[in-house]
MARMARRO-839000 format. One record per atom (N, C-alpha, C): z negated, x, y; residue number from 1; atom name. Coordinates in pm, 1 decimal. Each point is the difference from the previous one (the first is absolute). Example, Ala and Ser with C-alpha at 12.3 -4.5 7.8 and 13.67 -1.06 7.14 Angstrom:
MARMARRO-839000
NODE        zz        xx        yy  num  atome
NODE    -780.0    1319.0    -569.0    1      N
NODE       0.0     -89.0     119.0    1     CA
NODE       0.0      90.0     120.0    1      C
NODE      72.0     -35.0     105.0    2      N
NODE      -6.0      82.0     119.0    2     CA
NODE     -73.0     -77.0     109.0    2      C
END
This chain:
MARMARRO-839000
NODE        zz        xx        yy  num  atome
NODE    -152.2   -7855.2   -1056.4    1      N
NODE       0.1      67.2     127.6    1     CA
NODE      25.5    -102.7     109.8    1      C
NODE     -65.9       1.2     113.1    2      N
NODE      -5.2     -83.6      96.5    2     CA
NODE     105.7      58.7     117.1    2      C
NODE     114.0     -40.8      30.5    3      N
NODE     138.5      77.4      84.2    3     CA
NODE     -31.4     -75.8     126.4    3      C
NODE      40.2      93.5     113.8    4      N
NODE       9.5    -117.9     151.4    4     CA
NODE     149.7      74.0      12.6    4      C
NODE      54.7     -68.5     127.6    5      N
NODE     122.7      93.9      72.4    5     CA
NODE    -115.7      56.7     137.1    5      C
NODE      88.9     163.8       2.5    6      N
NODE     -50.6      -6.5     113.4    6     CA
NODE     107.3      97.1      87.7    6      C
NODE     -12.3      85.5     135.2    7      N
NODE      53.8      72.3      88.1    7     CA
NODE     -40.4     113.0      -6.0    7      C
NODE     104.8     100.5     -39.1    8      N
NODE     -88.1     163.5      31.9    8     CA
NODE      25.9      -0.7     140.3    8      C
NODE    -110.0      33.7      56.1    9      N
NODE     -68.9      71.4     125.3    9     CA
NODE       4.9     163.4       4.1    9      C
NODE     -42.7      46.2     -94.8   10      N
NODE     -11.7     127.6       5.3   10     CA
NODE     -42.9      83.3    -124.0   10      C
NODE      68.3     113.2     -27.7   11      N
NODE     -13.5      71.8    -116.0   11     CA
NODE     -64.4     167.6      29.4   11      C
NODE     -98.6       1.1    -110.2   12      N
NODE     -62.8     112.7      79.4   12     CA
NODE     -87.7      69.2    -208.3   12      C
NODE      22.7     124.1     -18.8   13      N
NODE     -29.8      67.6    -101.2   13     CA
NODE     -14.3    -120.8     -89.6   13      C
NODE     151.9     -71.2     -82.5   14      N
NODE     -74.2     -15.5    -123.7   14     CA
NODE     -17.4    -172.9      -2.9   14      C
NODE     -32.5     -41.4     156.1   15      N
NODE     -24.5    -153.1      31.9   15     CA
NODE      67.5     -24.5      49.1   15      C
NODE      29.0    -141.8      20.0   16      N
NODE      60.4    -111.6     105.8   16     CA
NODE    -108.6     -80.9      56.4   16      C
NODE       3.8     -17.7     153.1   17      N
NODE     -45.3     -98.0      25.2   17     CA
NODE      72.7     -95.3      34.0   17      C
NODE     -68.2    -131.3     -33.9   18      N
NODE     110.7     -96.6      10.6   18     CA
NODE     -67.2     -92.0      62.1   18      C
NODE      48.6    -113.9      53.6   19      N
NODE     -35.9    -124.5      87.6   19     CA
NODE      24.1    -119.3    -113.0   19      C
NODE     -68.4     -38.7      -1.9   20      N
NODE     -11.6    -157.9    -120.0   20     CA
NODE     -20.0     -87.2      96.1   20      C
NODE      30.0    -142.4     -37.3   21      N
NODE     -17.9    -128.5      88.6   21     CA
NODE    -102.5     -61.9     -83.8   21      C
NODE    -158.6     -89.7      43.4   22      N
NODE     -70.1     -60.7     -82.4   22     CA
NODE      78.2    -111.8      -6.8   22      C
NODE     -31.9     -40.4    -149.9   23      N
NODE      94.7    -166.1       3.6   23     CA
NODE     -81.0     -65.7    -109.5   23      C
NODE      39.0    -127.9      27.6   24      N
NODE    -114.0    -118.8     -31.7   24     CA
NODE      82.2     -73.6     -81.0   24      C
NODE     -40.2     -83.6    -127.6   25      N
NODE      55.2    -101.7     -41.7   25     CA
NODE     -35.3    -128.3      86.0   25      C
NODE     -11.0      15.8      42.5   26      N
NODE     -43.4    -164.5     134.6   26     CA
NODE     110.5     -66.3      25.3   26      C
NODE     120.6      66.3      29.3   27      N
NODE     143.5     -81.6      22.1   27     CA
NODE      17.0     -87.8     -88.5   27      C
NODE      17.8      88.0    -136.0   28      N
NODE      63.9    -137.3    -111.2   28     CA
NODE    -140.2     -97.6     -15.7   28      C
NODE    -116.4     -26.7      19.7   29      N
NODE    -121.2     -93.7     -47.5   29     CA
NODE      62.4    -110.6      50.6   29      C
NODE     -38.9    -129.7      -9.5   30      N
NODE      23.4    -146.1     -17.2   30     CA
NODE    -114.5     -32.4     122.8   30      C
NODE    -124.5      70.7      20.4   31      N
NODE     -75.2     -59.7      43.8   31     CA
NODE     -57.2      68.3     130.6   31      C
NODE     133.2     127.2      48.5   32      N
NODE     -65.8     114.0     103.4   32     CA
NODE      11.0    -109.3     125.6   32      C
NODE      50.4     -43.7      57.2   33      N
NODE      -4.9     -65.8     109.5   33     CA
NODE    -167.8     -58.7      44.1   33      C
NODE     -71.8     -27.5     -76.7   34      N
NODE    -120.7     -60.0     -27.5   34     CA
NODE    -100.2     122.5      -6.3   34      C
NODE      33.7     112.1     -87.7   35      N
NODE     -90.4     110.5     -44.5   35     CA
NODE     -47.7      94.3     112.7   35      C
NODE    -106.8      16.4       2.1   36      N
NODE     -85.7      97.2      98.1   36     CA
NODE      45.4     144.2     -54.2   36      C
NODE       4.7      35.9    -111.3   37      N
NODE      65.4     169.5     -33.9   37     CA
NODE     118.1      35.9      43.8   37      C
NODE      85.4    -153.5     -16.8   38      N
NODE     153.8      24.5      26.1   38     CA
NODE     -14.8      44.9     148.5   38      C
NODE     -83.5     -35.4     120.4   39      N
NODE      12.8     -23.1     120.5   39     CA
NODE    -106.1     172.9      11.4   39      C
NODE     -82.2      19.7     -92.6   40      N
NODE      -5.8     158.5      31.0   40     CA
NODE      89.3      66.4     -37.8   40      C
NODE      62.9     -47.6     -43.5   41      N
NODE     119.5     116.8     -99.2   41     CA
NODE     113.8       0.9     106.3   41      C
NODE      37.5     -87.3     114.4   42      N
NODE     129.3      13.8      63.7   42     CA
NODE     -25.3      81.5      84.9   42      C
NODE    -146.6      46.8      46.2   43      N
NODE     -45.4      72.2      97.3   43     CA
NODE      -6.4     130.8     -54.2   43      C
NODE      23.4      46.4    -116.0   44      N
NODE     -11.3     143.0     -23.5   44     CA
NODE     179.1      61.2     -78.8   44      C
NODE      94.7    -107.1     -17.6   45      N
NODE      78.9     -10.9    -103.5   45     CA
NODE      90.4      82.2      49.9   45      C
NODE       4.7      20.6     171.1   46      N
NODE     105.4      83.1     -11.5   46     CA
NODE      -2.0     172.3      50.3   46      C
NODE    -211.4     -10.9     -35.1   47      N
NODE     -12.6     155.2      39.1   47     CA
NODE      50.2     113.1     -87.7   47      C
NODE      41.3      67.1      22.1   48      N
NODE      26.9     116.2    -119.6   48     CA
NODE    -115.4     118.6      -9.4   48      C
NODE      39.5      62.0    -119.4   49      N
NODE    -145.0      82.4     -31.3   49     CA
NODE      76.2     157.6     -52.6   49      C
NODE     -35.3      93.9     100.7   50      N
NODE      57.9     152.0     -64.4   50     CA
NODE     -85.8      52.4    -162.2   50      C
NODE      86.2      18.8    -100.6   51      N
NODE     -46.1      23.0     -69.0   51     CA
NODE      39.1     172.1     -61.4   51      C
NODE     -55.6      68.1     -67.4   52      N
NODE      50.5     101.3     -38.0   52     CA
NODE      28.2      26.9    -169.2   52      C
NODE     117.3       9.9     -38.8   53      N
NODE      -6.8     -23.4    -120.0   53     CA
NODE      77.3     127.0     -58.7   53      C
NODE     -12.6      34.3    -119.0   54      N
NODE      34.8      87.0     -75.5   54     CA
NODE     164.9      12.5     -43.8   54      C
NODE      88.8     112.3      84.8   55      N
NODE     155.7     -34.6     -18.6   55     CA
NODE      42.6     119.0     -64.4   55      C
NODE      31.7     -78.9    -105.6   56      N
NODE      43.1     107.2    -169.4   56     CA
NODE     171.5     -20.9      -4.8   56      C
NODE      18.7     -54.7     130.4   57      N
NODE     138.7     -24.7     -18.2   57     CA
NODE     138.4      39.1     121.9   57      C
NODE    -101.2      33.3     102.7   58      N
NODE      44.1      98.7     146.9   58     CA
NODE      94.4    -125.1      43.3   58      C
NODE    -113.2     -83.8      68.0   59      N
NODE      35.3    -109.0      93.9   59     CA
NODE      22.5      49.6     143.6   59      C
NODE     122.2     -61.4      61.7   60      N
NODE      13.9      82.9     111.6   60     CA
NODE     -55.6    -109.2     103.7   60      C
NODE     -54.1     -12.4     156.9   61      N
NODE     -92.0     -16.3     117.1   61     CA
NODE     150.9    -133.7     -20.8   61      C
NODE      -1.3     -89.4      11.0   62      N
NODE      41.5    -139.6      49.4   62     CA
NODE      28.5     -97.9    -149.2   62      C
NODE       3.3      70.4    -117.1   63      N
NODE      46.4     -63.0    -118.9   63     CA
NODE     -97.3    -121.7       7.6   63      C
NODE      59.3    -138.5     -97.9   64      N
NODE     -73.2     -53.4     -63.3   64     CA
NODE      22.1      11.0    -111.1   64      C
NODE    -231.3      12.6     -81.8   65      N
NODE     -17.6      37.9    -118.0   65     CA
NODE     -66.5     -72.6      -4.1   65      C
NODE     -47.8     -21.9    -172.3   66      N
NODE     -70.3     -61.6     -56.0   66     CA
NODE    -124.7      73.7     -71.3   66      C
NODE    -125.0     -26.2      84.3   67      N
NODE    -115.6      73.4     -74.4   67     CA
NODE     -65.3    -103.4     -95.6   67      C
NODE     -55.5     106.9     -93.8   68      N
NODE    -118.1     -88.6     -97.4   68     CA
NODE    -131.7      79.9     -23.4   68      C
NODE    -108.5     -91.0     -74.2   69      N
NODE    -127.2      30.9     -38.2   69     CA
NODE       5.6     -61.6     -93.8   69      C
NODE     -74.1     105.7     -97.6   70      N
NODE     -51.3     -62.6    -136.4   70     CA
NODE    -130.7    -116.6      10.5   70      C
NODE      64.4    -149.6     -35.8   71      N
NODE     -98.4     -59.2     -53.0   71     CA
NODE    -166.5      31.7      -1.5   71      C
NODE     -14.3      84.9    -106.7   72      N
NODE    -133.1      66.2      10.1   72     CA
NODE     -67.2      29.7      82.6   72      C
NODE      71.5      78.1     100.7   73      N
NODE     -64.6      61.6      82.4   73     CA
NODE     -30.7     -93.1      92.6   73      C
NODE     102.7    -113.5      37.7   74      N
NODE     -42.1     -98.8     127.5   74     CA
NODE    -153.3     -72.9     -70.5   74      C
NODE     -18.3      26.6    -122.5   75      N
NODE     -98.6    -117.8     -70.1   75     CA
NODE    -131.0      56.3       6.6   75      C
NODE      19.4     139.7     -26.0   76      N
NODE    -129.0     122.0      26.5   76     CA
NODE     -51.4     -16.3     129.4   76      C
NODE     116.2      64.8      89.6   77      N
NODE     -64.4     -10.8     155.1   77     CA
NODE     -73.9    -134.4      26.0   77      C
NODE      98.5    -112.6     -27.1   78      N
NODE     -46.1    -143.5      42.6   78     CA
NODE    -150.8     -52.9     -82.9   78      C
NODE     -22.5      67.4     -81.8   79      N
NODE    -106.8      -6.6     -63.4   79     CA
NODE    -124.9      47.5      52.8   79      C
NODE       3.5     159.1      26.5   80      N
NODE     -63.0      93.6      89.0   80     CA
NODE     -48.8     -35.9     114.4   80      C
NODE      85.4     -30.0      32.5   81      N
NODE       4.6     -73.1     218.4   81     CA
NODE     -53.7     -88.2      16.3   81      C
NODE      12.7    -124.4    -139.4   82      N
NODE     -27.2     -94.8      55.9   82     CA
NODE    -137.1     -73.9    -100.9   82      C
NODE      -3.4      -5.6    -125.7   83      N
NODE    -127.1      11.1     -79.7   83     CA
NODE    -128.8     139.0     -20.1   83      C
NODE      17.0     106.8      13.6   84      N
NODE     -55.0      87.3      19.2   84     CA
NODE    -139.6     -41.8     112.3   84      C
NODE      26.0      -5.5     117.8   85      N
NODE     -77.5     -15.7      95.4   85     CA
NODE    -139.2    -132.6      11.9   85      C
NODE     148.2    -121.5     -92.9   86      N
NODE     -68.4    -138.6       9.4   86     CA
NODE    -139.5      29.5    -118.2   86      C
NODE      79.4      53.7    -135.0   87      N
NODE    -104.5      23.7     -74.4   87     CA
NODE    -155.5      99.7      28.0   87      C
NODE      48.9      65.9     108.6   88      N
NODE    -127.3     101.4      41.2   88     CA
NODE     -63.2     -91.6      71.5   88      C
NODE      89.3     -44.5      85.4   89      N
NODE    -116.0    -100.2      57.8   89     CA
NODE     -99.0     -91.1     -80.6   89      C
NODE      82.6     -58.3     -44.0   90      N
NODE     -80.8    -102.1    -134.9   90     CA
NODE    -120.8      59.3     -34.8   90      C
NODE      34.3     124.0     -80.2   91      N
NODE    -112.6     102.7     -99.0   91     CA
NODE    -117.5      49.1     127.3   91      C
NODE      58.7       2.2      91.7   92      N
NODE    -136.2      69.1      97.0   92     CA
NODE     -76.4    -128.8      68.7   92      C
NODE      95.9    -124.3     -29.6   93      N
NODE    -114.4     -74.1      31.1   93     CA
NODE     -63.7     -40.8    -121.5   93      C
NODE      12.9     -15.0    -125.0   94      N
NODE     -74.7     -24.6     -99.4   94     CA
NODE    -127.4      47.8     -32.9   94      C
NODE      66.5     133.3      68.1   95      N
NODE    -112.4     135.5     -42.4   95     CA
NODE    -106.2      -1.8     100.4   95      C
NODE      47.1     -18.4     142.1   96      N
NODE     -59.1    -113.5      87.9   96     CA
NODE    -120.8    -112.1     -32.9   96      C
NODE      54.3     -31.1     -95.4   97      N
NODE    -121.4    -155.3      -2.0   97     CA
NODE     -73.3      57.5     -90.0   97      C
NODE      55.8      40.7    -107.3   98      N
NODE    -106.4      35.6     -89.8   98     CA
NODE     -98.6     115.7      29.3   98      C
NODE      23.5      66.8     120.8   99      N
NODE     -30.8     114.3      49.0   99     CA
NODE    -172.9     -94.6      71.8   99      C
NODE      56.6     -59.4      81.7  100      N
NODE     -75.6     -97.2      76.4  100     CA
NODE    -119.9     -95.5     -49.9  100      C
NODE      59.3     -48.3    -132.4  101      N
NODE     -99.5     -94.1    -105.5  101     CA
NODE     -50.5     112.6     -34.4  101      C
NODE      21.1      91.7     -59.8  102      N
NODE    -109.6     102.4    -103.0  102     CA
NODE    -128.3      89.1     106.9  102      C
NODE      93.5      -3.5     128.8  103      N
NODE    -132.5      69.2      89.9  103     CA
NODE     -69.9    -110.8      91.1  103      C
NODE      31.8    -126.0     -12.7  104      N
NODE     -53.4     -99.3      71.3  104     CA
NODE      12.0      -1.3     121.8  104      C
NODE     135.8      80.2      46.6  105      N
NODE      26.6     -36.9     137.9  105     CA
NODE      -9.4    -132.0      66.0  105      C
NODE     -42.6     -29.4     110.5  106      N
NODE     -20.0    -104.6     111.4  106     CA
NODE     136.5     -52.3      36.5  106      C
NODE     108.9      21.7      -6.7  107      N
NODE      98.6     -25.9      45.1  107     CA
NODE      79.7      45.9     -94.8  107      C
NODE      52.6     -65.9    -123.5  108      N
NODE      95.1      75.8    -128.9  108     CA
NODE     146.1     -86.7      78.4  108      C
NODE      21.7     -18.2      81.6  109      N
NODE     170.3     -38.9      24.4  109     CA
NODE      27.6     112.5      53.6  109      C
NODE     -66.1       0.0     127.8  110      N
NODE      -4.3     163.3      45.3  110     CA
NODE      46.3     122.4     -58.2  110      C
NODE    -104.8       1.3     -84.4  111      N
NODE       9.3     122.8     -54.1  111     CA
NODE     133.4      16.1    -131.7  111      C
NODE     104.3    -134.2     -18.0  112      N
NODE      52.9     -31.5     -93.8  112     CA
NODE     152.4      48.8     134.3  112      C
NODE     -34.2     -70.3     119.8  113      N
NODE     160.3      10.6      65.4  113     CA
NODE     -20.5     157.2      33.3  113      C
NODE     -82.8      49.1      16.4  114      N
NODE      -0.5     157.2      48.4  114     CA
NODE      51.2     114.1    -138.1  114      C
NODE     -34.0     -62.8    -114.2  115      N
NODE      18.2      69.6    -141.3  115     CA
NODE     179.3     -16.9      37.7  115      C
NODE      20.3    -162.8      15.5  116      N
NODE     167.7     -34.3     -12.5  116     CA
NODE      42.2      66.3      67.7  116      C
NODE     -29.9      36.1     134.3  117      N
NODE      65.9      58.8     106.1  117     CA
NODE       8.3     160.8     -53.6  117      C
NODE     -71.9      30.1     -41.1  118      N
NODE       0.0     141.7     -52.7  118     CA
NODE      90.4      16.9    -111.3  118      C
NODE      -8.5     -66.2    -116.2  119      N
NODE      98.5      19.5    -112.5  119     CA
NODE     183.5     -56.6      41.4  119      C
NODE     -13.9     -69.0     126.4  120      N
NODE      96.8     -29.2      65.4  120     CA
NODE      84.8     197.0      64.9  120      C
NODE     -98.3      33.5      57.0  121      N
NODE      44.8     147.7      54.2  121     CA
NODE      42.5      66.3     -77.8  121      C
NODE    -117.4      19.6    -111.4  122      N
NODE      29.0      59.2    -113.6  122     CA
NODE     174.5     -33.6     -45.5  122      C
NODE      24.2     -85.2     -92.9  123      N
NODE     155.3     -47.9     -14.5  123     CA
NODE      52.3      67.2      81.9  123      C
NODE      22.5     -63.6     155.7  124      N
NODE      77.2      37.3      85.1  124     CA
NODE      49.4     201.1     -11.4  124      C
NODE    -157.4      42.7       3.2  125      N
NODE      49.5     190.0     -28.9  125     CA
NODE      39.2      28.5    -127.5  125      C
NODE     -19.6    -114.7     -49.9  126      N
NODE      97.5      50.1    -193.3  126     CA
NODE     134.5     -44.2      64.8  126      C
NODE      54.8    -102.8      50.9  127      N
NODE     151.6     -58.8      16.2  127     CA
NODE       8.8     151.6      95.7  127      C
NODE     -58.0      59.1      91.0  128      N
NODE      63.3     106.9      76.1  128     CA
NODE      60.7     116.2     -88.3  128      C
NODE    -103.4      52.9     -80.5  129      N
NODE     -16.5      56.9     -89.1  129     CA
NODE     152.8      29.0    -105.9  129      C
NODE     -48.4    -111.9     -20.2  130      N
NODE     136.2     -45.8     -83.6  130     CA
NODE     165.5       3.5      44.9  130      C
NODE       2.9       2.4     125.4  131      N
NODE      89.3     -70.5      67.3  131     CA
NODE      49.1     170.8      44.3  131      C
NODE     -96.1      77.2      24.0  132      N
NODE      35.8     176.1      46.6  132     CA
NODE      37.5      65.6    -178.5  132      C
NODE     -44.8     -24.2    -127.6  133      N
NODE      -9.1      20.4     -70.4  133     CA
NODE     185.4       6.3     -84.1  133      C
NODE      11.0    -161.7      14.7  134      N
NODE     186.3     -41.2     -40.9  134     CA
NODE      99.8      17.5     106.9  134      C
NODE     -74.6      21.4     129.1  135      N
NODE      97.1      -2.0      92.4  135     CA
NODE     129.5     144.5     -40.6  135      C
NODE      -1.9     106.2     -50.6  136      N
NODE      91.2      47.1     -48.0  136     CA
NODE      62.7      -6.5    -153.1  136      C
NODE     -53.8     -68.0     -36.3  137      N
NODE      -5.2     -41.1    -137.4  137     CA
NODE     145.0     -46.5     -31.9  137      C
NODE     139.4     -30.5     -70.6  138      N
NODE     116.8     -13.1      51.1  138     CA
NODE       3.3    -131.3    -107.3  138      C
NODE    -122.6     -20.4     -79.8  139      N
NODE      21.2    -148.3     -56.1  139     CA
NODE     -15.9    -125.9     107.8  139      C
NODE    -101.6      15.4     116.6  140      N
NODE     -29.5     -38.4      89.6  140     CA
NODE     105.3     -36.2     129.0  140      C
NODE     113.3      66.9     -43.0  141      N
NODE     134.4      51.5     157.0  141     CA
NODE      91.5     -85.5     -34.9  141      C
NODE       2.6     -63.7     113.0  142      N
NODE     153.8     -71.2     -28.9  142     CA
NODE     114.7      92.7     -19.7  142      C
NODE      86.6     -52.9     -45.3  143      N
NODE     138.5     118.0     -31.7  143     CA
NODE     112.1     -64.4      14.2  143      C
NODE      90.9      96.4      67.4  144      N
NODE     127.2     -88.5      66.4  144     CA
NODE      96.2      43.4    -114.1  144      C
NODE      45.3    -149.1    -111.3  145      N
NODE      66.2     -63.4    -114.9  145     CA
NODE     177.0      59.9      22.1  145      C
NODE      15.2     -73.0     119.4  146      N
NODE     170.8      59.6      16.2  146     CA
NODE      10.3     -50.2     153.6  146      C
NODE     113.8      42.5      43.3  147      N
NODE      29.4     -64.4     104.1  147     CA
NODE     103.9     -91.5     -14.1  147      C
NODE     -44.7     -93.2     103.5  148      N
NODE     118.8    -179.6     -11.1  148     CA
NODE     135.7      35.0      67.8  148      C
NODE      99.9     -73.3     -69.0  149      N
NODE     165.5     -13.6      82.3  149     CA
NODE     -60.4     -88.6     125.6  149      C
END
């Protein structure tokens, strides 16, 4: 299970929402002073992000708690979101060229980035899809673990 700390904000049927801080391993590196990520990462490090998570444990509006997500699920989504789309693209441009060579199109790149661009959309309304599908799903929900002294 993957734990952050975070702030209840607000409790409402069942949930907490809570405020998390993004945070970066960039501090402890040897080599951030130099690194271009480290220098995007100081620019977002101290936004916080409302999250709503599942409270099985009646967190009260100022506690600090500790939420988690199952492993899995960060690996599914991150999978979904982020290979899903690339691979449609890929396949619609393949389907693309070969589409292009077999009818002797005049222009087979063309007709190869317009296939990509399409199996690109495609993905994209499966990740939507998907994304309305687990969104109540409670393997998918973060869940607030306990609250911190």
């Amino acid at each position: 299970m993957i734990e952050e700390a975070a702030t209840v904000a607000a409790v409402q049927d069942g949930f907490a929402w809570v405020d998390t801080r993004r945070q970066s391993t960039c501090g402890s590196c040897a080599a951030r002073k130099g690194c271009g990520t480290a220098t995007i990462a100081k620019l977002f490090e101290r936004r916080q992000r409302r999250v709503r998570a599942i409270d099985s444990i009646g967190a009260r509006v100022g506690d600090r708690v500790m939420i988690g997500l199952a492993e899995g699920a960060l690996l599914q989504g991150s999978l979904a979101v982020y290979l899903v789309p690339i691979a449609s693209m890929m396949l619609g441009a393949g389907v693309g060229e070969l589409l292009a060579v077999n009818t002797g199109a005049q222009d087979p790149e063309t007709v190869s980035v317009v296939m990509g661009i399409a199996g690109m959309a495609v993905g994209l309304a499966w990740v939507r899809m998907f994304a309305r599908r687990i969104e109540a799903d409670e393997r998918y929900q973060p869940t607030v673990l306990r609250v911190l002294p």
